[in-house]
C-alpha positions in Angstrom: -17.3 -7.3 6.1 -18.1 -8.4 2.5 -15.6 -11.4 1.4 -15.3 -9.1 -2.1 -14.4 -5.9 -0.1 -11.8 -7.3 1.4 -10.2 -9.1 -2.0 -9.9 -5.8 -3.1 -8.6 -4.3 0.2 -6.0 -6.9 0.3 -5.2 -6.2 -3.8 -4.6 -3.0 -3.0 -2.3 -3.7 0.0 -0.3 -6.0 -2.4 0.0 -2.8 -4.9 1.0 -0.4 -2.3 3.9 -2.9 -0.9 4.9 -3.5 -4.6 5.0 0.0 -5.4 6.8 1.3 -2.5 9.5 -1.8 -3.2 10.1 -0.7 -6.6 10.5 3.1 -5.8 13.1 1.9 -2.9 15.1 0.0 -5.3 15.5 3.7 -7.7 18.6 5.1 -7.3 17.2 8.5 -6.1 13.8 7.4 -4.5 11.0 10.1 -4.2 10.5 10.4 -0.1 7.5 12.2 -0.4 6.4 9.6 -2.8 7.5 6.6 -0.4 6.0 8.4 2.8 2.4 9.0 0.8 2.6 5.2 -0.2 3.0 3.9 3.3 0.7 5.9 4.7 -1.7 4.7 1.9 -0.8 1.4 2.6 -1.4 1.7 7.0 -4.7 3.1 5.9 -5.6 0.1 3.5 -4.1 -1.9 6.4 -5.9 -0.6 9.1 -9.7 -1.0 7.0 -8.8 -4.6 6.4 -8.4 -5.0 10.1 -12.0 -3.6 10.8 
């Protein structure tokens, strides 16, 4: 795997995880929101791990 590809990969990881922190710390969080983040986030996860 290209070193660039997964740079950007592991950006994007680090954007999910800071997303889903910050709608976690609202007082009403958005679940569908949170559950389409994580799942955003296994996916990134799981292409990194190719």
């Amino acid at each position: 795997m290209h070193t660039g590809h997964l740079s950007a990969l592991s950006a994007k990881h680090s954007q999910l995880d800071q997303r889903i922190a910050t709608e976690t710390q609202r007082p009403l969080p958005d679940q569908m929101l949170l559950a389409q983040l994580k799942k955003e986030k296994l996916r990134v996860k799981e292409e990194m791990q190719r």
